[in-house]
C-alpha positions as CSV (number, residue, x, y, z in Angstrom):
1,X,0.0,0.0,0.0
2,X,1.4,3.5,-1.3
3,X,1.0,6.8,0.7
4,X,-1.8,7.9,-1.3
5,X,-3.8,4.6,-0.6
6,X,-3.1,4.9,3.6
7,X,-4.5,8.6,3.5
8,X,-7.5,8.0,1.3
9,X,-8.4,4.6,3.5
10,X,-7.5,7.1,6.5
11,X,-10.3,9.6,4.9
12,X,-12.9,7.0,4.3
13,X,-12.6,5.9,7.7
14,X,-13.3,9.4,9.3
15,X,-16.1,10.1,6.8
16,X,-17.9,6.8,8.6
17,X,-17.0,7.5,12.2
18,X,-17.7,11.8,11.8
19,X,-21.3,11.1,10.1
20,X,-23.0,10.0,13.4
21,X,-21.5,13.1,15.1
22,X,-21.9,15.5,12.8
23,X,-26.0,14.3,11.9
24,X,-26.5,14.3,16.4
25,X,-25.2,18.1,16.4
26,X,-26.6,19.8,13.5
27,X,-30.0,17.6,14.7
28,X,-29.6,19.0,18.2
29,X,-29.0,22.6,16.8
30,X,-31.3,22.9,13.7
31,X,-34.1,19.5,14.3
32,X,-35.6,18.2,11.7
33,X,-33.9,21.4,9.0
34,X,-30.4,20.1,9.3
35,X,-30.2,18.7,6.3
36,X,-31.5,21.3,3.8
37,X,-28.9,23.3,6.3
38,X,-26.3,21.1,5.5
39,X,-27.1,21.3,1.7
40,X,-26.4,25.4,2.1
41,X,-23.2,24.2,2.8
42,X,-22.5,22.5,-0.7
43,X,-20.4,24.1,-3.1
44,X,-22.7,26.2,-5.3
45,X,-25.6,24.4,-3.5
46,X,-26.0,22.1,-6.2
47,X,-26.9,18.2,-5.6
48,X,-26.6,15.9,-8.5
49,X,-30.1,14.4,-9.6
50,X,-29.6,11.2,-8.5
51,X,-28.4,11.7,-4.8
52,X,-29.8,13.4,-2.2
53,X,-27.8,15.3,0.7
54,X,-28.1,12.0,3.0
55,X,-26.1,10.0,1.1
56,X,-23.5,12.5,0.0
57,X,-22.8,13.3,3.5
58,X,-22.6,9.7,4.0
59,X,-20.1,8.7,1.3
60,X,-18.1,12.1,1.1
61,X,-15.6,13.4,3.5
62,X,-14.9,16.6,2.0
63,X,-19.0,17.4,2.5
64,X,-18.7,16.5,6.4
65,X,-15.7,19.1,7.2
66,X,-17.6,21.9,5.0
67,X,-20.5,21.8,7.1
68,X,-18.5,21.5,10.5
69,X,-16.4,24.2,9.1
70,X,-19.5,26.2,7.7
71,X,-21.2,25.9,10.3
72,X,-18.7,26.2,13.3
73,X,-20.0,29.3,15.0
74,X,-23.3,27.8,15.0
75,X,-23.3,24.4,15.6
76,X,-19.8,23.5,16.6
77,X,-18.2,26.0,18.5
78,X,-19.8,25.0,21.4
79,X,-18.5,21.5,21.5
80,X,-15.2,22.1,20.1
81,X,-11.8,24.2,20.2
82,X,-10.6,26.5,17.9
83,X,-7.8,23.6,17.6
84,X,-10.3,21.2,16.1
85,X,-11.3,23.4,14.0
86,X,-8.2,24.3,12.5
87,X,-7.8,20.6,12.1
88,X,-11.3,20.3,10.1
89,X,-9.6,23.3,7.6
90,X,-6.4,21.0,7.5
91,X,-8.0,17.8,6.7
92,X,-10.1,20.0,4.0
93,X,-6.7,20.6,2.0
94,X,-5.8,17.0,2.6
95,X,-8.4,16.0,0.9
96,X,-8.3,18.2,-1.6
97,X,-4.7,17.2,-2.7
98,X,-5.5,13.6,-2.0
99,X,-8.4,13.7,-4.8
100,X,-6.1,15.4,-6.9
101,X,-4.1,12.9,-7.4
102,X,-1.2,14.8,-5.3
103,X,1.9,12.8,-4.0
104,X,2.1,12.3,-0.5
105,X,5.4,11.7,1.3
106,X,5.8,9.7,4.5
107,X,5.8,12.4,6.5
108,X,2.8,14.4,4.9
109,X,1.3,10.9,5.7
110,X,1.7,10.8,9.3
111,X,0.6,14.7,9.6
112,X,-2.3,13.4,8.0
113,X,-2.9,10.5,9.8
114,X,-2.0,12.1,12.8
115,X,-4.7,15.1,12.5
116,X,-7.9,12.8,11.5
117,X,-6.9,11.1,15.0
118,X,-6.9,14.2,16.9
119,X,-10.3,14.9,15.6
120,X,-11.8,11.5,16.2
121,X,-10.6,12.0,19.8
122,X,-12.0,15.1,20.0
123,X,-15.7,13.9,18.8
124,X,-15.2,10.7,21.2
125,X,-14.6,8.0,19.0
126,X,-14.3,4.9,20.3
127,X,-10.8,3.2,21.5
128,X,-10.7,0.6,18.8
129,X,-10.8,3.6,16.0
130,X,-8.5,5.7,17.6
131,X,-6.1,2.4,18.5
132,X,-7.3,1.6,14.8
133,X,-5.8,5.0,13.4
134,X,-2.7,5.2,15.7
135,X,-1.5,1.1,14.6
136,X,-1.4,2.7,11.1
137,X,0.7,5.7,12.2
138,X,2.6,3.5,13.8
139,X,3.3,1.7,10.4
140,X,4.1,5.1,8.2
141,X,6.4,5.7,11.4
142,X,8.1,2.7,10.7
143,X,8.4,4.0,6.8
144,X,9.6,7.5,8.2
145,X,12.7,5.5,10.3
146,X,13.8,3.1,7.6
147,X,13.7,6.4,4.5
148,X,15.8,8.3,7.5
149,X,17.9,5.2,8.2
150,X,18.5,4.8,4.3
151,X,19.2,9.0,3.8
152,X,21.9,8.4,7.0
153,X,24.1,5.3,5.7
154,X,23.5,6.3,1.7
155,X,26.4,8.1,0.5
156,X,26.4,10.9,-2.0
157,X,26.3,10.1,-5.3
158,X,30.0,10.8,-5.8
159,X,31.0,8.9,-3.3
160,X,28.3,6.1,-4.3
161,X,30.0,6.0,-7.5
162,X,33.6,5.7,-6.4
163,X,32.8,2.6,-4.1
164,X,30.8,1.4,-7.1
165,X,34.0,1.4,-9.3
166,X,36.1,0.4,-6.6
167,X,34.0,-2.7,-5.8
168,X,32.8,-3.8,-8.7
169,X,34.0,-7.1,-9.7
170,X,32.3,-8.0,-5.7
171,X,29.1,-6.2,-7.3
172,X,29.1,-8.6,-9.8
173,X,28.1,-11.6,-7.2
174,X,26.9,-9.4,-4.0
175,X,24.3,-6.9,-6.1
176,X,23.9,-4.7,-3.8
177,X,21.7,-1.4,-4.3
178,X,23.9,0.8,-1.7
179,X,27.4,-0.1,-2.3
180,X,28.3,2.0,0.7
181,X,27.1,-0.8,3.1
182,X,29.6,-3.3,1.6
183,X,32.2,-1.2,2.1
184,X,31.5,-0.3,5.5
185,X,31.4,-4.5,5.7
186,X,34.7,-4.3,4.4
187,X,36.6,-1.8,7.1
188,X,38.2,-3.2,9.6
189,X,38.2,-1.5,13.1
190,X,41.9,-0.8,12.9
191,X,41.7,1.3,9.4
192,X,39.1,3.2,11.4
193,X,41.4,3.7,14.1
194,X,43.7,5.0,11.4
195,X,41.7,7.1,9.7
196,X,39.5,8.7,11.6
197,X,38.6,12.0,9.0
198,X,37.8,9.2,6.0
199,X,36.0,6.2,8.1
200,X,33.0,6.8,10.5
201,X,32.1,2.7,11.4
202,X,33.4,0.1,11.2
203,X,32.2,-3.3,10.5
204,X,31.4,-4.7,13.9
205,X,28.1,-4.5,13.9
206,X,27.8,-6.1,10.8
207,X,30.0,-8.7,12.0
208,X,27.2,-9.2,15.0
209,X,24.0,-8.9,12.3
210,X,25.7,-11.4,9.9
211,X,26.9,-14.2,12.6
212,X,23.0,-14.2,13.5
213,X,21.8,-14.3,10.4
214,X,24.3,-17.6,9.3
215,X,23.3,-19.4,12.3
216,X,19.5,-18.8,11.3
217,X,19.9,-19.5,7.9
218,X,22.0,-22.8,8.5
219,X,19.7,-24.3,10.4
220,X,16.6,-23.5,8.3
221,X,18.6,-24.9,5.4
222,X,19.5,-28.6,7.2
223,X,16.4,-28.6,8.9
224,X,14.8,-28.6,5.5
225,X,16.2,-30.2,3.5
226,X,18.4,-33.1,5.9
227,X,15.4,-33.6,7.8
228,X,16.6,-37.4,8.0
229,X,19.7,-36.7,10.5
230,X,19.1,-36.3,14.3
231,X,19.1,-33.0,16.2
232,X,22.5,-33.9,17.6
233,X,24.1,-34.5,13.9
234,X,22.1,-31.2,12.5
235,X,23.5,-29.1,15.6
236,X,27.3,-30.3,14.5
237,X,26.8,-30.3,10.8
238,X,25.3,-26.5,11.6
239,X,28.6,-25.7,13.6
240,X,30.9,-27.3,10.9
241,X,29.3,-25.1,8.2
242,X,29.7,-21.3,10.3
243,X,33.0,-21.9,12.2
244,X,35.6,-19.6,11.3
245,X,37.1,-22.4,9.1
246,X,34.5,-22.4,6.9
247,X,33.4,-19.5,6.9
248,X,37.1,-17.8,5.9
249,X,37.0,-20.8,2.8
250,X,33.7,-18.7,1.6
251,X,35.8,-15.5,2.1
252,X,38.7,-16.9,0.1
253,X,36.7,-18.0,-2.8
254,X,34.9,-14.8,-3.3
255,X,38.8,-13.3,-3.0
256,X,37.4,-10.9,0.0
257,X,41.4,-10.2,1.0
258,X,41.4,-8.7,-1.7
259,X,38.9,-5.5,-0.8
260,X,39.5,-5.3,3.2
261,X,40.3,-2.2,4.9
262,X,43.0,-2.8,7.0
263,X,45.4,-0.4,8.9
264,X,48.6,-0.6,7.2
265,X,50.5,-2.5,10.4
266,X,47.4,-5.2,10.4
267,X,48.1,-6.0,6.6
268,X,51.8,-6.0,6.8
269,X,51.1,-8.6,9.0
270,X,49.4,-10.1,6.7
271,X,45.9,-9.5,7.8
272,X,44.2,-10.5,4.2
273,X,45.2,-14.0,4.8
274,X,44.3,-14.6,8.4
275,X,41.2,-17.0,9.2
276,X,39.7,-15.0,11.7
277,X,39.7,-11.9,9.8
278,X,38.6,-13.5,6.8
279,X,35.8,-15.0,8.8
280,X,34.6,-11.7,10.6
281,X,34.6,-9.7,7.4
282,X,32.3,-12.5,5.5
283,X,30.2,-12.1,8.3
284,X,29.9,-8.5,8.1
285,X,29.0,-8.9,4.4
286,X,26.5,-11.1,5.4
287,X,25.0,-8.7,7.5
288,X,25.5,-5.8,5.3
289,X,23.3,-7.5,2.5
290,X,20.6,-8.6,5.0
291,X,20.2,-4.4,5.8
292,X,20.6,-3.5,1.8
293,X,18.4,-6.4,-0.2
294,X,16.7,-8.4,2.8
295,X,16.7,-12.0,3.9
296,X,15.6,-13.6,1.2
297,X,18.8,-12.1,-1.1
298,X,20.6,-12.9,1.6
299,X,19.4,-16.9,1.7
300,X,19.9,-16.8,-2.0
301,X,23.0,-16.3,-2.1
302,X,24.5,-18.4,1.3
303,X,22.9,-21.7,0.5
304,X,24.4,-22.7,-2.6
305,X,27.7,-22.4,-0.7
306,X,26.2,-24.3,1.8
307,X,25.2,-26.8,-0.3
308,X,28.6,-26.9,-1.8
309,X,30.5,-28.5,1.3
310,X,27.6,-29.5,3.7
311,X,28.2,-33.5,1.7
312,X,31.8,-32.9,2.7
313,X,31.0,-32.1,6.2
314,X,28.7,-35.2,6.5
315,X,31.3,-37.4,5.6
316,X,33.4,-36.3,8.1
317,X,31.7,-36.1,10.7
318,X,31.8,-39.4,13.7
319,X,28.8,-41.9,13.8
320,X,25.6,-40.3,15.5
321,X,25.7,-42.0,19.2
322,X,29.9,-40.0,19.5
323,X,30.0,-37.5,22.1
324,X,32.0,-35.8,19.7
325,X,28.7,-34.2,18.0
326,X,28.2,-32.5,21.4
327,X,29.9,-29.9,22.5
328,X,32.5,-29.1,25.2
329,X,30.1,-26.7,27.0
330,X,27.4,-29.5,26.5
331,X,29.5,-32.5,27.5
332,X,30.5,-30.9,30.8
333,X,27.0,-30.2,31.9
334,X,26.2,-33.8,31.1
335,X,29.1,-34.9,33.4
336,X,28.3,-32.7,36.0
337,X,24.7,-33.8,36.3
338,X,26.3,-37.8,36.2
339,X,29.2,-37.2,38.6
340,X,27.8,-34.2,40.7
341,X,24.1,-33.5,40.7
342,X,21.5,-30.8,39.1
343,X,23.9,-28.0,38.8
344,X,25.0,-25.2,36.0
345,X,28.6,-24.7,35.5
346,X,29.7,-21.2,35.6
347,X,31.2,-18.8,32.7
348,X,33.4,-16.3,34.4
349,X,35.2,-13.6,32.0
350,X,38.4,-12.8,34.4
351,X,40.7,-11.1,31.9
352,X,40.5,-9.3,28.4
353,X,43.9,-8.7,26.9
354,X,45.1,-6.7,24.1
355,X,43.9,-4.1,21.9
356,X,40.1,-3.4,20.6
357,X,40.9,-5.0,17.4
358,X,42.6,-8.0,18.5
359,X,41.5,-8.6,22.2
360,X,42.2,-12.2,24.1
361,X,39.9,-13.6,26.9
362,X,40.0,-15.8,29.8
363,X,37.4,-17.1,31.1
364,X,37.2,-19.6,34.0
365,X,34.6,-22.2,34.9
366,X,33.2,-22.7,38.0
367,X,31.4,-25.6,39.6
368,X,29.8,-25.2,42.9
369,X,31.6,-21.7,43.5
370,X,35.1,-24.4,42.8
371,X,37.0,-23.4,39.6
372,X,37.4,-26.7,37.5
373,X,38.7,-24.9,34.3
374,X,40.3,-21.8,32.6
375,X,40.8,-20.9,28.9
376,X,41.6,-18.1,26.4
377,X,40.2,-17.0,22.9
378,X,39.7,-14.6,20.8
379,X,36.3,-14.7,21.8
380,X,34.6,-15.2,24.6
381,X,33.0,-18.4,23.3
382,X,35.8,-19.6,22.2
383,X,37.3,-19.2,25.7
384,X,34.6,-20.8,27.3
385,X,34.9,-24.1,25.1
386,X,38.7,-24.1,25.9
387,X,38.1,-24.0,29.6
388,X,35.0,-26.8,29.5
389,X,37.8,-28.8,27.8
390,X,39.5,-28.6,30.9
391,X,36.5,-29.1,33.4
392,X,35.4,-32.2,31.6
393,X,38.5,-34.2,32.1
394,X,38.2,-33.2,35.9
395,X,34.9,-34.4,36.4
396,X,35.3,-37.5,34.6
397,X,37.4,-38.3,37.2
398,X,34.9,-37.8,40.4
């Protein structure tokens, strides 16, 4: 539904619920002469053969906020502010413009929206039109943020067409319509942190949107279509396919080293090749075409690489009833509910190490308030799988 359609639906909806009031008050005011009253109020006075006044009061909007605005010193005055009726003049020129066709924005939408509201609550509408009008405010609201979002992340057309030329041949595969969101997917926190005046973001957050998103649409894809393995084998299979093994191989073959944004000291070091960069970037991209072309551009495009090792991961992976398709966090809470009772081990985060871009953390796990375990990562999951490595081989010894 356009803007043009939401205010016209808008319209026809006050037109039904301002009838009833505006019918009790000229009633009250003029008896059984309101409507010949109300036809004084017509444009040249003139009613088409067919119709009389009833039913054009009925069906037309524009009819209803003459006569309230006609006659306001008579009738309505007494019931209404001089707001309301500034709001009758406004919705008049709505109108007007709406059956002439002119182009309504978001926001003109709201305003509009927003105003026949005010003036059902000010003839006492029920709740469930005033909830009615304010859900579909809440929708062109929802227009208004994503058009602002869009105007804040969309560069200008120069610089639209410099990434565009830059990033082309990654275009070609990733077709995305605002080639500024790939290459903020592409920039690295440490190019941010060395160039302030040229970079504004960096690609975390993409990193955090697109990890989401391949977990999601992993699972929907083996739960679909390996419907014949066991929740145990799905959940490893699922792991196998978004580790940051994998996930770097899909950043290799679309040659993604190739377009990161690196500080210079991170790709000296040869930053373009490492896994873990590789990994975070892809997911970044991920994330960045999720916000650009939606999920289903984004499901296009991930499952045919999923399909294209998820046969090789299945053939690697143990016979169903191994413990090896559960992991280390998993195993140890099994163990501790054999060996030790009902209990939830602990993930403590004791130490983060290093700088922003390339932080280490220890975590410890606890058992009981006892610590069992300690490991590091470059994540904090990955640290917590390190130190329920070495919980489990403790309890398996109670």
């Amino acid at each position: 539904m356009n803007n043009n359609e939401r205010v016209g639906n808008a319209l026809k909806f006050l037109c039904q619920r301002l009838y009833p009031y505006v019918e009790q008050q000229m009633q009250a005011f003029y008896g059984e002469r309101w409507l010949a009253k109300a036809q004084d109020c017509l444009v040249n006075n003139k009613i088409p053969k067919r119709k009389i006044i009833d039913n054009i009061l009925r069906e037309d909007v524009l009819t209803l906020l003459s006569v309230m605005s006609k006659q306001w010193d008579n009738v309505f005055k007494k019931h209404l502010t001089p707001f309301e009726n500034a709001l009758v003049i406004e919705l008049i020129e709505v109108r007007n413009n709406w059956a002439h066709n002119s182009s309504f924005s978001s926001e003109d939408t709201y305003r509009a929206l927003g105003s026949i509201a005010k003036l059902l609550k000010a003839i006492a509408a029920s709740d469930a039109d005033i909830k009615e009008l304010e859900k579909q405010k809440q929708d062109v609201m929802r227009l208004l943020s994503q058009e602002q979002t869009r105007h804040e992340t969309r560069s200008s057309s120069a610089e639209e067409s410099r990434f565009r030329a830059s990033l082309a041949e990654l275009l070609e595969t990733l077709n995305f319509q605002d080639a500024s969101l790939l290459n903020q997917a592409l920039t690295h926190r440490s190019y941010l942190y060395e160039n302030p005046k040229e970079v504004s973001e960096d690609n975390e957050l993409l990193e955090f949107l697109g990890d989401a998103l391949l977990t999601f649409l992993s699972a929907e894809y083996l739960y679909r279509d390996y419907s014949n393995k066991s929740e145990g084998e799905l959940t490893c299979i699922r792991s196998a396919l978004v580790d940051k093994a994998q996930l770097a191989k899909f950043a290799i073959e679309l040659d993604i080293g190739k377009w990161m944004r690196l500080s210079k000291g991170e790709a000296t070091n040869g930053g373009t090749a490492k896994e873990s960069l590789l990994s975070n970037t892809f997911e970044a991209i991920i994330g960045a075409y999720f916000l650009d072309s939606g999920i289903e551009a984004v499901r296009d495009f991930v499952e045919p690489q999923f399909t294209s090792v998820v046969e090789e991961v299945i053939s690697s992976q143990p016979e169903p009833d191994s413990n090896i398709f559960v992991d280390p966090k998993n195993q140890l809470q099994e163990c501790v509910h054999q060996n030790i009772g009902p209990i939830t081990p602990q993930y403590i985060t004791i130490q983060e190490a290093g700088p922003d871009h390339a932080k280490e953390f220890t975590v410890e796990v606890r058992i009981n308030g006892q610590v069992y375990g300690q490991g590091s990562g470059r994540s904090k999951k990955e640290a917590e799988k390190r130190a329920a490595e070495v919980a489990l081989k403790k309890v398996r010894l109670i």
